[in-house]
MARVEXKE-728599 format. One record per residue: residue in one letter; x, y, z of N, C-alpha, C in turn. Coordinates in steps of 0.02 Angstrom, whole numbers, plus 50000, padded with zeros to 5 digits. Example, Ala and Ser with C-alpha at 12.3 -4.5 7.8 and 13.67 -1.06 7.14 Angstrom:
# residues 2
A506604971650390506154977550390506604983550390
S506424988850354506844994750357506455000250394
END
This chain:
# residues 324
X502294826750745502534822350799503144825450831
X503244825650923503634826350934504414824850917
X505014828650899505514824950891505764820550952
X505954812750950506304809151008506644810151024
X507024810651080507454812251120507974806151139
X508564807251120508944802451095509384801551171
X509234792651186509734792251260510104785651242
X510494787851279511214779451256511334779251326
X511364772951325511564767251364512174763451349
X512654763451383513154759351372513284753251428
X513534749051413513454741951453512624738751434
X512704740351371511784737751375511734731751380
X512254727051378512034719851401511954718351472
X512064722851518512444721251575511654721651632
X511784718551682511004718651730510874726251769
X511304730051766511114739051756510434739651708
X510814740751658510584741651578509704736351591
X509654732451600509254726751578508704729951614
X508744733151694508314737051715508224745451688
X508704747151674508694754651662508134756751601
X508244750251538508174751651468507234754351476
X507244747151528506124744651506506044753751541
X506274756051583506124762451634506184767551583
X506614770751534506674775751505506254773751438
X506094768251402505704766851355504784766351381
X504934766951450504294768451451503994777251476
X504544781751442504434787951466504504790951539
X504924788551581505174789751644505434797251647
X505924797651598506534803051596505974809651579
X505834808951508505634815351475504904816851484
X504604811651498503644811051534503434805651468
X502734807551479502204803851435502034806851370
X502434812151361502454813251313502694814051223
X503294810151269504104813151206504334806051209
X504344804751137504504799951112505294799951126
X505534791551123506444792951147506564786051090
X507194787151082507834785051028508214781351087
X508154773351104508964771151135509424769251090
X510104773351104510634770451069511124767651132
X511114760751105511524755351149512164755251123
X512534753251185513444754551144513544746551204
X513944742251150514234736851178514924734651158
X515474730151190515904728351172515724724651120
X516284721851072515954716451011515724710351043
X516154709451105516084701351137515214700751178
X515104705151180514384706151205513614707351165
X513844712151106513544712251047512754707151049
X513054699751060512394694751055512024696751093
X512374697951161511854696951217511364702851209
X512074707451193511344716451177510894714451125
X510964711351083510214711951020509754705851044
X509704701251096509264697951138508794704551177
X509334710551202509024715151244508554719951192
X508804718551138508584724751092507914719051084
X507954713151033507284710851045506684711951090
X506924710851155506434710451201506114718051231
X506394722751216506304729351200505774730951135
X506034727651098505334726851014504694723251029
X504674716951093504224713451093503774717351148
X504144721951199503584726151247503324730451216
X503214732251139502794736151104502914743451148
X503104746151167503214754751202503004756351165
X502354761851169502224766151140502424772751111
X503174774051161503694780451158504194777551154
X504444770551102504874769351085505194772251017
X505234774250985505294777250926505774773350902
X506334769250898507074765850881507544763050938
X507744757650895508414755950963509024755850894
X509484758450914510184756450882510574753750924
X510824747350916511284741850940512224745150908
X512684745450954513364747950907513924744850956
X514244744450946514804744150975515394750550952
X515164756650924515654762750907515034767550935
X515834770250980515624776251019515284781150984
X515454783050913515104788250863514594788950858
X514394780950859513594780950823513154779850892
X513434779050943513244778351004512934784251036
X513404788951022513304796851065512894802751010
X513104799850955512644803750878511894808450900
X512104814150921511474816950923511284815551008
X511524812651071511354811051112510834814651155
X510454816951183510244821151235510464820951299
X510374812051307510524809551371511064802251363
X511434801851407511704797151415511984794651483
X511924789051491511814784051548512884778651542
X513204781551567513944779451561513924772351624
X513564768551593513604761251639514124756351647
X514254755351573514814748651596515644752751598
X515844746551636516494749351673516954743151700
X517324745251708517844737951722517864736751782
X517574732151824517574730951894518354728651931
X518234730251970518924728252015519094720452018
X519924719352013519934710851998520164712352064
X520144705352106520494701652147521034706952131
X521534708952217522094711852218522294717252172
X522004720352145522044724252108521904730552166
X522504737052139522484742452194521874747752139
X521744750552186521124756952151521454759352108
X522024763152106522414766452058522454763451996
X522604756751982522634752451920521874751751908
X521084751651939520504753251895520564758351880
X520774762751933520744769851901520884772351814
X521424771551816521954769951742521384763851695
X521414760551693520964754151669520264757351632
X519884759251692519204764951661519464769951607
X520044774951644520114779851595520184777851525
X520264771251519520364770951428519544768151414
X519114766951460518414767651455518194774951428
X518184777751484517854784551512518094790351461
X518874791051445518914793551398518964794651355
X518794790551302518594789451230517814789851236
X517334788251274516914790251272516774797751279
X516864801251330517114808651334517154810351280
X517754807751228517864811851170517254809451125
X516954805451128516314805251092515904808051094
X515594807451166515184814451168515264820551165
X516024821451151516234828951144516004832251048
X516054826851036516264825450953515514826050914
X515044820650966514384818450904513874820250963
X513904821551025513184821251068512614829351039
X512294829251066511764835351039512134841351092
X511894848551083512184852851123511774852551181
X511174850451205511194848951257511204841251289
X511694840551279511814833651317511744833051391
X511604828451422511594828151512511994821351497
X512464821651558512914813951565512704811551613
X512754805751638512604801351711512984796851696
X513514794151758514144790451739513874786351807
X513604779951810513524775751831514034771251866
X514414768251814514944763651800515594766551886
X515694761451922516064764351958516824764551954
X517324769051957517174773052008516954779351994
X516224780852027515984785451960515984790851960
X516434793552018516454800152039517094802751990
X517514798152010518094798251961518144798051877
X517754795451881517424792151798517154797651762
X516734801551811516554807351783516814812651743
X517454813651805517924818451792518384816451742
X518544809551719518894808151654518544809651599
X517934809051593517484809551537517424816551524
X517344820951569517194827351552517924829451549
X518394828651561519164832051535519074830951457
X518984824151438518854821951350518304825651315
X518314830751368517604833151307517824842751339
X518154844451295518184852951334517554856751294
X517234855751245516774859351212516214859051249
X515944852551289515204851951337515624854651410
X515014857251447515164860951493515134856351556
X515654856751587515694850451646515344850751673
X514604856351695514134853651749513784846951700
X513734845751639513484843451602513574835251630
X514194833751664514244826351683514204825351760
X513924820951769513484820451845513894811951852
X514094810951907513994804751932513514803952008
X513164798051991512654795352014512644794352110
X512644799652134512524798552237511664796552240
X511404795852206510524794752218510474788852251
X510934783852215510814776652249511104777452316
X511334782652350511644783552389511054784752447
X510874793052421510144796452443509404790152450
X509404786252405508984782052432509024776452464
X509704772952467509694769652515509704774352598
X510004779652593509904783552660508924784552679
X508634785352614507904787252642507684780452659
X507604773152619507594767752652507714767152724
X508134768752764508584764952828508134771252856
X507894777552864507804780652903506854778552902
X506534774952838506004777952836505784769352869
X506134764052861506114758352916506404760052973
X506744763152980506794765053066506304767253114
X505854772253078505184776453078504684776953066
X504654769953041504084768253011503654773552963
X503804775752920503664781352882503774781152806
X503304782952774503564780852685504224787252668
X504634785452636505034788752617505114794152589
X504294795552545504034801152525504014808152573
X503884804752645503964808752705504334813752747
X505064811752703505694814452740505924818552670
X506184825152700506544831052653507134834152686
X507464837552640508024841752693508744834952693
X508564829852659509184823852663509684825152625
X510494824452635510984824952591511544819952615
X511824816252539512454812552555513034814852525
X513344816352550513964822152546514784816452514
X514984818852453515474815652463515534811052383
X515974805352411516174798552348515514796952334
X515434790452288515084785552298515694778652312
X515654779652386516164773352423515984773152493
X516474771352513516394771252600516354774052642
X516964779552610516954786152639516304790252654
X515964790252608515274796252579514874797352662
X514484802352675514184805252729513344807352734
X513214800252727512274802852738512264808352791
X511914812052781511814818652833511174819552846
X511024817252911510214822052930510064827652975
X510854831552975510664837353024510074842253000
X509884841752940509294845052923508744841452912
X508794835552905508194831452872507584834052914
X507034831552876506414829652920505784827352892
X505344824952938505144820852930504374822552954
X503904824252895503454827352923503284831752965
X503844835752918503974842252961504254842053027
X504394835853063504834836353117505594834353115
X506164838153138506734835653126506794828453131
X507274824853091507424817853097507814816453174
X508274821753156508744819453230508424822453304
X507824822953302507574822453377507154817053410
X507154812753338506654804853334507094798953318
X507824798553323508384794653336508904795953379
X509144789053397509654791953422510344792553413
X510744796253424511454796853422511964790953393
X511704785453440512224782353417512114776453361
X511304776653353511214773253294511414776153230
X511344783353254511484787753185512294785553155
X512624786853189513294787153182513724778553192
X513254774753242513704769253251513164763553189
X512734764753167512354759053109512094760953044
X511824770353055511534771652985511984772452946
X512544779452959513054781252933513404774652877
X513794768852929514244764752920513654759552857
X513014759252869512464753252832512374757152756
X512254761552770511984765252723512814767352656
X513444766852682514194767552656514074759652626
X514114756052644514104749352642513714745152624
X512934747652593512454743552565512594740352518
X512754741052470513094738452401513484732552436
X513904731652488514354727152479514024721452515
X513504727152553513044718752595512424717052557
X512414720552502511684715652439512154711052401
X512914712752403513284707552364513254701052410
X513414702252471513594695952494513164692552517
X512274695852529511744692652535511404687752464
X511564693452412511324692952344511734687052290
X512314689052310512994687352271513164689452218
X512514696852207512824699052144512914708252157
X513024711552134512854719352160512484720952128
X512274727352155511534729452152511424732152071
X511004729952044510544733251985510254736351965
X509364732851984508644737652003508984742752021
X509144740752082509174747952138509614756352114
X510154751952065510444756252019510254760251970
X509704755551945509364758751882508924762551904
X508564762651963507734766951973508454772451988
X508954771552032509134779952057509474782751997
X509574781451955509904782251880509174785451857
X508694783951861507994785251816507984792451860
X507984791751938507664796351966508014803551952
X508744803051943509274806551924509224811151879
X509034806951823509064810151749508234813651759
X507704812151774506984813751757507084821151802
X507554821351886507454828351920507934830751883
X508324829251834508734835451811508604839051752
X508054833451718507844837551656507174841651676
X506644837751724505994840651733506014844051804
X506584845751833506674848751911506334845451957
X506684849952004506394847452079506534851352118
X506044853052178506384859152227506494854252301
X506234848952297506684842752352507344842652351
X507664842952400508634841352409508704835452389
X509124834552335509164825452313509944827252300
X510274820052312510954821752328511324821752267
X511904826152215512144823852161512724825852148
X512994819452119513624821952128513834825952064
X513904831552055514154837152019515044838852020
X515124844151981515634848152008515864852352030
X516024851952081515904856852149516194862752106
X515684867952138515994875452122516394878652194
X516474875752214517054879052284516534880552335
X516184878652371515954877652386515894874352473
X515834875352520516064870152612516494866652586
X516934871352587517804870852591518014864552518
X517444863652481517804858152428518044860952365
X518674858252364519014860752288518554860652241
X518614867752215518214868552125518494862952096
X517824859752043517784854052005518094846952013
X518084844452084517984839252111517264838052101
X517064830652057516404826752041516124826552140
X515704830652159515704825752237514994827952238
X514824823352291514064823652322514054828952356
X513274832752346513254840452371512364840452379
X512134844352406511424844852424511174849652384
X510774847852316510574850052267509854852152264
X509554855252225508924855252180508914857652115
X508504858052063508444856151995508144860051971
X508334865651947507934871151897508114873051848
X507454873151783507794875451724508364871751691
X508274864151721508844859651675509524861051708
X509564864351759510164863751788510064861051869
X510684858851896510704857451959511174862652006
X510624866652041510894869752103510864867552159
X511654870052185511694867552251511574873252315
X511324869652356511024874352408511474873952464
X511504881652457512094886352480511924889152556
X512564889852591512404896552670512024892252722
X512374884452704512154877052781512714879752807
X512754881052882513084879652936513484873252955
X513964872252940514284866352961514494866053035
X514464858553059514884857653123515474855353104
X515834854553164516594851853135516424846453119
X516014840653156516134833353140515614834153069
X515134836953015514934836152971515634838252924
X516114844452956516704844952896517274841352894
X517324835952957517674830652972517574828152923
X517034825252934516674818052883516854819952791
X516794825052762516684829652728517374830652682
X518024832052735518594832152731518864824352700
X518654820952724518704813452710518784811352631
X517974813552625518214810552568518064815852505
X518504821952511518874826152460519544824152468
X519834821752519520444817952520520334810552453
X519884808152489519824801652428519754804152366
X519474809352359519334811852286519954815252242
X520414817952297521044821752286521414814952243
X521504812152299522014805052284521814801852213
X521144801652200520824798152165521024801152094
X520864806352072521054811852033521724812252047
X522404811652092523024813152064523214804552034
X522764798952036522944794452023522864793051931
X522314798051895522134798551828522584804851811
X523134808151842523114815651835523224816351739
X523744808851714523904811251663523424811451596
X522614808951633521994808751577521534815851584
X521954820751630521774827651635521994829951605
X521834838651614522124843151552522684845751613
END
């Protein structure tokens, strides 16, 4: 029998988690073939709610379930990990400035870091969900100098697919349709869907829109989805979290030669500081994620671009003292 392939989930009580779990227990990540190990990591105060989740995980019978471990210690959490899914995170209170989540996560982000530095398998892959996750990233992988920082990814997919959504209802076109897409940047407001290359059945995107929808509704809708499923929804987004979390982890272990957007750490790269976590226009080989190199920029794509490596700068001198 194949050996399982061991993935943790943290926030496993949380409505992330609740979609993510049924998706990777049913062989999403590694295929139809390879049996998987979830190890769930919860606060103690949550604990109940995770072994309700762990039940109902035992009662869908998965055939490539092999074990669930329920913990609330990071040790036994990351023990052997392959994959791990960095979900829960401390949301922003009322009046609270970014800088104080910032600080707040890091005593999240980096004790986990040092966990997976400590007990994960040598090839570990990270995906840091939990926002702010660009930032989040980069705390976690400072706590861990032995795994190699391309190793932690925070999550722009939900980004990339809400951008293929808005273009593929604009165009009436399945989403499957359009290639060449990249969202450049945070996962925030700032961030920069880009379709100067896209296309769309082989025809450029930007000769089948126009100008100012691009810039005066997709741009600004597509930055801002999250905050308008909250206020339609009243809760933020989940599903939508978990499939681009699935889609994430499955092109980085089994590739992809499609541009899917991820946020990595930049190797210096259209003008962005080495090892800033930021969104970059990728593909997936051999278990790694390359970014595709020798695009032509305009000024207003290095405008946009400039933006938010500024947010990322700030963001990062706001954790500086959970760096090395």
């Amino acid at each position: 029998m194949t050996a399982p392939k061991k993935v943790t989930v943290t926030g496993a009580a949380g409505q992330i988690a609740y979609s993510l779990l049924w998706r990777i227990a049913a062989g999403e990540i590694y295929g139809p073939e390879i049996p998987v190990e979830l190890r769930l990591l919860e606060i103690p105060d949550a604990l109940g709610a995770a072994e309700g989740v762990v039940m109902e995980l035992a009662d869908s019978a998965f055939p490539l379930l092999h074990k669930v471990v329920l913990t609330d210690d990071p040790a036994v959490a990351f023990d052997g990990a392959n994959a791990a899914f960095l979900v829960g995170a401390k949301p922003r209170s009322k009046g609270e400035e970014r800088a104080d989540l910032l600080q707040a996560n890091g005593k999240i982000f980096g004790p986990q870091g040092k966990a997976i530095n400590d007990h994960a398998a040598d090839d570990v892959r990270v995906l840091v969900v939990g926002n702010p996750a660009n930032t989040n990233a980069l705390i976690a992988a400072a706590a861990a100098p032995d795994v190699p920082a391309e190793r932690f990814n925070a999550m722009m997919r939900l980004d990339h697919n809400r951008a293929l959504a808005q273009l593929a209802g604009k165009l009436d076109r399945p989403t499957t349709a359009f290639e060449r897409l990249v969202v450049w940047g945070n996962h925030s407001a700032t961030q920069f869907p880009d379709i100067t290359w896209a296309t769309v059945d082989d025809r450029p995107v930007r000769e089948l829109i126009d100008g100012d929808w691009y810039t005066g509704e997709f741009i600004p809708r597509v930055a801002r989805r999250g905050a308008e499923i909250i206020e339609v929804r009243g809760k933020s987004s989940a599903a939508s979290a978990a499939s681009s979390a699935v889609d994430h982890l499955r092109d980085w272990v089994q590739g992809t030669e499609q541009w899917v957007s991820a946020a990595i750490p930049s190797p210096g790269v259209y003008g962005i500081p080495e090892g800033l976590v930021v969104g970059l226009p990728t593909v997936a080989r051999g278990g790694r994620w390359e970014v595709v190199e020798g695009l032509d920029l305009t000024d207003f794509q290095r405008e946009r671009i400039a933006v938010n490596v500024t947010e990322l700068e700030q963001e990062r001198d706001a954790v500086a003292d959970l760096l090395p």
